[in-house]
C-alpha positions in Angstrom: 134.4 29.8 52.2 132.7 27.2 54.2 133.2 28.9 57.5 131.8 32.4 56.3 128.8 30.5 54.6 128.0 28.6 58.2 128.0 31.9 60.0 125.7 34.0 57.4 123.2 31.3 57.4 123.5 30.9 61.1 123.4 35.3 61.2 119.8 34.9 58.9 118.5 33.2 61.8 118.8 35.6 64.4 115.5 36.5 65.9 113.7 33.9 65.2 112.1 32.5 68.2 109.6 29.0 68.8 106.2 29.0 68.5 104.3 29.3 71.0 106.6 29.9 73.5 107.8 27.5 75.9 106.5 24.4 73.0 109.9 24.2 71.6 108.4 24.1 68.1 110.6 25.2 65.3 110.8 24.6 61.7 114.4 23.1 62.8 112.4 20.8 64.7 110.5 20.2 61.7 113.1 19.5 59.8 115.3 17.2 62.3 111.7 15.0 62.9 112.1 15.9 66.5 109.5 19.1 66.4 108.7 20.1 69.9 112.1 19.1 72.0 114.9 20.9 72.7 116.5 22.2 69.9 119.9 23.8 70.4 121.5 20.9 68.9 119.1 20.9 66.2 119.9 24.2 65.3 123.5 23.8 64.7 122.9 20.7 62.8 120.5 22.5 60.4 122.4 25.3 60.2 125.7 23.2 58.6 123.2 21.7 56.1 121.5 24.8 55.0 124.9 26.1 54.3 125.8 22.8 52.2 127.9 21.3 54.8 125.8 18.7 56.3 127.3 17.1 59.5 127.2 13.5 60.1 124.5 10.9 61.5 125.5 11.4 65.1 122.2 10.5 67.2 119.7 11.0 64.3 120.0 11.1 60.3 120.7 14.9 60.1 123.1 15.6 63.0 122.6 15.5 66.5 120.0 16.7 69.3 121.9 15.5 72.2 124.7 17.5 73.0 126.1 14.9 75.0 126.1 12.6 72.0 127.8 15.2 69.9 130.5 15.6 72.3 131.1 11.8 72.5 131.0 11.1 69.0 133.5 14.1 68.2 135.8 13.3 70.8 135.9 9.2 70.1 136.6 11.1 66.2 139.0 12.8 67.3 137.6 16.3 66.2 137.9 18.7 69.6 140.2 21.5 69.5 141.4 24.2 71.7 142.0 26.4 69.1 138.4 27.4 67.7 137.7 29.2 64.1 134.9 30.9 62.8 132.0 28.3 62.3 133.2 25.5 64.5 130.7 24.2 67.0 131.0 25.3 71.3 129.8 23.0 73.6 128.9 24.1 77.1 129.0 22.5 80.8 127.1 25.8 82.9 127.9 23.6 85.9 131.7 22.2 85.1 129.8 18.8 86.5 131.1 16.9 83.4 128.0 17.0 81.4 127.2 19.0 77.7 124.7 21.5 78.9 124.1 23.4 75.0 125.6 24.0 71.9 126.1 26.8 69.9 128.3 28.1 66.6 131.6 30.4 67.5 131.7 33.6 65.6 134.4 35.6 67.1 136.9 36.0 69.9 136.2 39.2 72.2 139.3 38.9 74.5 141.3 35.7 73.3 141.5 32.9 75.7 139.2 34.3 77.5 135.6 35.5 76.2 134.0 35.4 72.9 131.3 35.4 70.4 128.2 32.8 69.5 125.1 32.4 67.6 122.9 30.3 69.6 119.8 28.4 68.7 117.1 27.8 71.6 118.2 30.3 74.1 117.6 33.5 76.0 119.4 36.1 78.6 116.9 34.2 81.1 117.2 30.6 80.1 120.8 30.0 78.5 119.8 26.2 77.3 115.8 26.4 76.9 114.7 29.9 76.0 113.2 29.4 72.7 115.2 32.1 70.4 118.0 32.6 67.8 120.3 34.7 70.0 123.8 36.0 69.7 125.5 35.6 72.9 129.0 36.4 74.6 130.1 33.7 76.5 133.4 33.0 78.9 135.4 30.3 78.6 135.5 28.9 81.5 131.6 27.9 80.3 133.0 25.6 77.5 132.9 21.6 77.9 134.7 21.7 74.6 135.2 23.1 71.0 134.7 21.2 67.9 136.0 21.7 64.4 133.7 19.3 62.1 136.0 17.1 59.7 133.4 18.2 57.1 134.5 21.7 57.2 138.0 19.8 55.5 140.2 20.6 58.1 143.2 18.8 60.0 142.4 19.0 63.7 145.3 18.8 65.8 143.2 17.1 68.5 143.2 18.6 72.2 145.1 17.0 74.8 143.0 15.1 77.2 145.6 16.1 80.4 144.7 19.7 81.8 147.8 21.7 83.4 149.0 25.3 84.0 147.3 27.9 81.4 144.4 25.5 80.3 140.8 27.2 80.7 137.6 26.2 80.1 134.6 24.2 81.8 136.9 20.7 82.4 138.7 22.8 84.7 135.8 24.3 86.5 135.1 20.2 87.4 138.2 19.8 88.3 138.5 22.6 90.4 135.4 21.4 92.1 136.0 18.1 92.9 139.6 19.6 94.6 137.3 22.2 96.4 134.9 19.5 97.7 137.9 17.9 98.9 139.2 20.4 101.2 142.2 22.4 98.7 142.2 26.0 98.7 141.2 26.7 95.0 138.9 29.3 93.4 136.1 27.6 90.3 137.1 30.3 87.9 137.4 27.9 85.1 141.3 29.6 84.5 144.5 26.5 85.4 146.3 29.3 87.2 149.1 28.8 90.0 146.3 28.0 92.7 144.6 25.2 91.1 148.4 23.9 89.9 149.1 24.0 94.2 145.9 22.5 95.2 147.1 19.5 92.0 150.3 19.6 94.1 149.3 19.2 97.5 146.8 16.3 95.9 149.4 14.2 93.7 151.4 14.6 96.9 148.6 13.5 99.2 148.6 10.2 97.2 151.9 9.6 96.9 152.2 10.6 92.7 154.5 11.7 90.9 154.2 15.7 92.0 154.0 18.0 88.4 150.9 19.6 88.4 149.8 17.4 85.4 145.8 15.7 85.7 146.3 13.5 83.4 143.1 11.1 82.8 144.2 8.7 85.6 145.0 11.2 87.8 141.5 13.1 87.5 140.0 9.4 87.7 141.9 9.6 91.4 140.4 12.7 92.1 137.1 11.7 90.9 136.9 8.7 93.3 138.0 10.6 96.0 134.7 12.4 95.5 132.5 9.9 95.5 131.3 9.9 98.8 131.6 14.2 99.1 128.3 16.3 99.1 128.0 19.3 97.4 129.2 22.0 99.5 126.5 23.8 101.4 128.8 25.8 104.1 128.6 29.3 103.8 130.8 32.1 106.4 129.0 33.5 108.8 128.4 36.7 108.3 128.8 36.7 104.4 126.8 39.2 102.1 127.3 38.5 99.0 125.9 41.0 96.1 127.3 41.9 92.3 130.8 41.8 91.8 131.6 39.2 95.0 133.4 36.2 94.0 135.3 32.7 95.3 133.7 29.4 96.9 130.9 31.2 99.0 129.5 32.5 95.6 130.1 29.2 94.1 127.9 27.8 97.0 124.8 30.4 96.5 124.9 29.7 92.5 124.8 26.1 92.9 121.7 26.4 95.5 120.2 29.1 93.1 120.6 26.5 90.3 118.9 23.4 92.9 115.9 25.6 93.4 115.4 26.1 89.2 117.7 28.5 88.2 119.9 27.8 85.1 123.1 30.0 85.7 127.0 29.4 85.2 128.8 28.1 88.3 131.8 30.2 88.4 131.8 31.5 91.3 132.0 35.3 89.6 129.0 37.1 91.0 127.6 38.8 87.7 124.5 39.8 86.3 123.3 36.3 85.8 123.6 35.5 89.1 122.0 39.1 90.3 118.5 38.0 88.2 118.5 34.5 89.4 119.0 36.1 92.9 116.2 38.5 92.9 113.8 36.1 91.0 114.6 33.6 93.8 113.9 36.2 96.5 110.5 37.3 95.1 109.6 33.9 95.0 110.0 33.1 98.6 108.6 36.7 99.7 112.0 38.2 100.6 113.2 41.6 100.1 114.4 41.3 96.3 117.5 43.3 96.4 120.0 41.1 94.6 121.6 41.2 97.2 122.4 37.5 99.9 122.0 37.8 103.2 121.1 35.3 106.2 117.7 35.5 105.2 118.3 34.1 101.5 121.0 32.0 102.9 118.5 30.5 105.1 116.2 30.0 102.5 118.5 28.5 100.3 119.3 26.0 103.0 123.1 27.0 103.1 124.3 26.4 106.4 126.4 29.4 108.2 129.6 28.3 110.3 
């Protein structure tokens, strides 16, 4: 089975890490002609040809090593799905800005919908997209820029449906929860199309005189997009707020996204989780604060998020 093959190959894997660190040399490197880049892509693509099912000249002759490329090319093919199988190909947006962040190859669902299973080339529990291992990871959805399921696995893909509505999850809702927060609507970036983000669509379609159904279709996120073009990134924080593991909404979505300006690589999703708690303390030791975890005024100030 082609699907069972791509995972033991990609399982054989596990472990190995570059060499030296931080050089980004890999024999998948080797292999692609690209030695000493970043290899997540890489990985996936060498993974499908060791198992016999070698994926297609995307950016290079044996796959891709942009993620960004890969999601173009299998979208314009027609080859995304929201219905992922064992072997097809996750690509991630940590920041739901739009942009393919990594790649990986899903094993397994954990909770369906929600969370699930990957083996991961070129990543660590420190550095999701550049920390030089073979990994297995669990990942959320709300993480996902979008699943793929490769014609050369000999599958028909019903493709995915470009409009996002009630029930949808994943990364393009993240982005399109935060272009509705940067505009003013009450709505939480948890990744999950839930009655919230269907009022904030409401209250926006309304706004602009639309037709009112809760449906962003491509034109309508195009709207939302140019409404955003002259909106900062939000830097407002309540005064007062401490914020610490297990907090969540806007203000954490604020301190993650400042955490992520000042070299941190952690998912915007405005959960406060583990992730975020490392990135936190790592942050605070750097700037000689008391590395707690925990965000105060002090790391607020530091951060450069303004109280009001």
């Amino acid at each position: 089975m082609p699907r069972q093959d791509i995972i033991n190959v990609a399982n054989s894997q596990v472990g190995i890490t570059e060499s030296p660190l931080n050089s980004n040399n890999t024999m998948y490197g080797e292999w692609f002609n690209l030695n000493g880049q970043p290899w997540c892509a890489i990985f996936v693509s060498w993974v499908y040809a060791e198992a016999s099912y070698p994926l297609p000249a995307i950016d290079g002759p044996k796959g891709f090593s942009s993620v960004q490329d890969g999601y173009e090319y299998w979208r314009n093919k027609g080859e995304l799905t929201t219905t992922p199988q064992m072997g097809d190909i996750v690509l991630f947006d940590w920041n739901g800005d739009g942009h393919c962040d990594h790649t990986g190859i899903f094993e397994s669902w954990i909770e369906h919908g929600s969370t699930f299973n990957t083996i991961e080339g070129n990543t660590s529990l420190g550095n999701n997209s550049n920390g030089g291992q073979v990994m297995k990871r669990q990942r959320k959805i709300g993480s996902v820029k979008a699943f793929v399921s490769p014609a050369i696995l000999g599958n028909t893909v019903v493709p995915s449906d470009s409009s996002l509505s009630l029930g949808i999850k994943g990364a393009r809702v993240v982005q399109l929860q935060k272009m509705l927060h940067d505009l003013g609507y009450t709505v939480s970036m948890d990744g999950d199309f839930g009655p919230q983000t269907d009022t904030a669509v409401k209250q926006f379609q309304t706004a602009k005189n639309l037709n009112v159904d809760g449906i962003v279709t491509p034109a309508v996120l195009d709207l939302i997009q140019q409404s955003n073009e002259n909106t900062s990134p939000d830097s407002q924080i309540a005064t007062g707020s401490i914020l610490r593991i297990g907090s969540k909404g806007s203000a954490v979505i604020s301190l993650q996204n400042a955490l992520n300006q000042n070299g941190a690589n952690i998912t915007v999703d405005g959960d406060f989780g583990n992730g975020t708690f490392v990135a936190l303390k790592n942050f605070q030791q750097q700037k000689g604060l008391q590395a707690d975890g925990i965000a105060g005024p002090a790391t607020f100030s530091a951060l450069n998020l303004i109280a009001i």
